[in-house]
C-alpha positions as CSV (number, residue, x, y, z in Angstrom):
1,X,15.4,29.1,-6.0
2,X,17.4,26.1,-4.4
3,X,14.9,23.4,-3.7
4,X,15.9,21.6,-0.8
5,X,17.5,17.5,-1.5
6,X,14.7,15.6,1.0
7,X,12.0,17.2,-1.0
8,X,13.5,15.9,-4.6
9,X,13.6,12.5,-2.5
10,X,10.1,12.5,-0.9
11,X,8.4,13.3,-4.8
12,X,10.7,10.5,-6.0
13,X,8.9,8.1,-3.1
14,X,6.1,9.7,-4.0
15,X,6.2,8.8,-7.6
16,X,7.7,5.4,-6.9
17,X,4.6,4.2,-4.9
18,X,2.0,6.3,-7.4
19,X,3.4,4.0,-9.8
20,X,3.5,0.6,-8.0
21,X,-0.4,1.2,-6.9
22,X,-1.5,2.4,-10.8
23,X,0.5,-0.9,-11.9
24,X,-1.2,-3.0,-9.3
25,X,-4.4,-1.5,-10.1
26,X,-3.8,-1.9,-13.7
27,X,-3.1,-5.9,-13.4
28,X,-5.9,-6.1,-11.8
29,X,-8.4,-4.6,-14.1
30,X,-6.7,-6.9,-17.1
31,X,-7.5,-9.7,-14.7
32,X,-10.6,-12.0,-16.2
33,X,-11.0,-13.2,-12.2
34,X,-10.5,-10.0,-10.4
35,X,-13.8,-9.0,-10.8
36,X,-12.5,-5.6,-11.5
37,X,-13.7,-3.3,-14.1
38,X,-11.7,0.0,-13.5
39,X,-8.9,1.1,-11.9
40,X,-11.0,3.6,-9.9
41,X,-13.1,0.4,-8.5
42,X,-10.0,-0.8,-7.6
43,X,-8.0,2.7,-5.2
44,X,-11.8,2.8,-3.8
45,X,-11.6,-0.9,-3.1
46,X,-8.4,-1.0,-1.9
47,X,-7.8,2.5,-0.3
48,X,-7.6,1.7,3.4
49,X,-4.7,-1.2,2.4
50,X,-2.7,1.5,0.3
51,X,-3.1,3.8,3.0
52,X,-1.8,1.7,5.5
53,X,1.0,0.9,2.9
54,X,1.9,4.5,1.7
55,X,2.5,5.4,6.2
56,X,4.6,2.5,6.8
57,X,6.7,2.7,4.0
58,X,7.1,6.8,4.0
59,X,8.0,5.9,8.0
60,X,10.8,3.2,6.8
61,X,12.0,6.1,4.5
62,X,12.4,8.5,6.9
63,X,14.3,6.4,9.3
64,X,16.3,5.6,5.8
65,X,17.0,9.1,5.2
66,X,18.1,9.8,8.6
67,X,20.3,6.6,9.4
68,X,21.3,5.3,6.3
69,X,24.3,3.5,7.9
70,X,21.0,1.6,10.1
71,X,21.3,-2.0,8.2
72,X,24.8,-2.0,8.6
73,X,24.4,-1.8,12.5
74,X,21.8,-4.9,12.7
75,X,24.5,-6.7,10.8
76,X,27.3,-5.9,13.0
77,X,25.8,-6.8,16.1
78,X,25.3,-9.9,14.9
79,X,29.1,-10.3,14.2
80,X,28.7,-9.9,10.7
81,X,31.5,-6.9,9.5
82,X,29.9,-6.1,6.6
83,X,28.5,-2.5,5.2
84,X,25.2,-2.3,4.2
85,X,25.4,1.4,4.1
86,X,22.9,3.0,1.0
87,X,23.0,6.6,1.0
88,X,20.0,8.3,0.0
89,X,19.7,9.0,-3.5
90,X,17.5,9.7,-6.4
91,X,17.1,6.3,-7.9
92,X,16.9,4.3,-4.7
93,X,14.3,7.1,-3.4
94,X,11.8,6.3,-6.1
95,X,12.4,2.3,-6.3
96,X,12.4,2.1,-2.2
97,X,8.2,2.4,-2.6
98,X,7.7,0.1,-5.3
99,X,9.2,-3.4,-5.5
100,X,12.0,-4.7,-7.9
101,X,9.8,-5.4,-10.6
102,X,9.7,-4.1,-14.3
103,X,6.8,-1.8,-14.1
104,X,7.1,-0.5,-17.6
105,X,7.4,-3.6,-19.7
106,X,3.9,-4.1,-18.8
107,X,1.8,-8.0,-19.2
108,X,4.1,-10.7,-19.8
109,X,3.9,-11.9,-23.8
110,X,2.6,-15.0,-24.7
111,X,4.0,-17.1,-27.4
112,X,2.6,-17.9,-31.0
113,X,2.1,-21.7,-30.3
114,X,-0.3,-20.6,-26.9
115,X,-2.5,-18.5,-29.0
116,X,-4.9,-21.4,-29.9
117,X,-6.9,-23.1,-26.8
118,X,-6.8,-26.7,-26.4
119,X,-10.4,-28.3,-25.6
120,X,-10.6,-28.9,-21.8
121,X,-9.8,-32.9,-20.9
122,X,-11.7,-34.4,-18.3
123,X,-10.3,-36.0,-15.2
124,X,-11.8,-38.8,-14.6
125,X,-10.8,-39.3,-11.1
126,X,-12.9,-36.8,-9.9
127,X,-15.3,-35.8,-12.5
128,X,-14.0,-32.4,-13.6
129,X,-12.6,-30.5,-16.6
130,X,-9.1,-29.0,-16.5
131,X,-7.8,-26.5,-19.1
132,X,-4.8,-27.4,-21.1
């Protein structure tokens, strides 16, 4: 059975943005002033925005699988000669939903010497307490 090349690159989006919106929801849960408390509060929160997200970026991804050579036009009638041209391919299918961002090294670390909390200092121009 010969599954057809758009359909390996529309699960690929697929996956791509399933994965930026789990992340997102993820880091927002670990948050301590999201107000958060799971990641199904979050999608149910946030379900019209992704919505909206998921159609305009599938819509940019089918113009991209039908004109990849598009960018490289903008830039050429603007007397720039040079090729822009990204054919569609697995790798760039499932990153084109998600931005650049390391998804899978998860929260950044913090180091040994911020482990232990400096008492808060008051500012005495105006009376509050900022945290070190």
């Amino acid at each position: 059975m010969h599954i057809p090349e758009t359909a390996h690159l529309w699960t690929l989006f697929l996956a791509g943005h399933t994965l930026h919106v789990m992340k997102r929801a993820g880091l927002s849960v670990s948050s301590k002033i999201s107000g958060t408390e799971s990641r199904a509060q979050w999608l149910r929160t946030n379900a019209l925005n992704l919505a909206i997200r998921l159609f305009v970026n599938a819509a940019g991804f089918s113009y991209w699988l039908a004109h990849p050579d598009a960018a490289t036009h903008v830039i050429r009638t603007l007397g720039i000669p040079f090729d822009l041209t990204i054919e569609p391919g697995h790798a760039a299918a499932a990153m084109s939903a998600s931005p650049a961002t390391p998804w899978s090294t998860g929260p950044p670390r913090k180091s040994r010497s911020c482990k232990k909390k400096s008492p808060p200092r008051p500012n005495k121009r105006i009376g509050i307490l900022h945290e070190r």
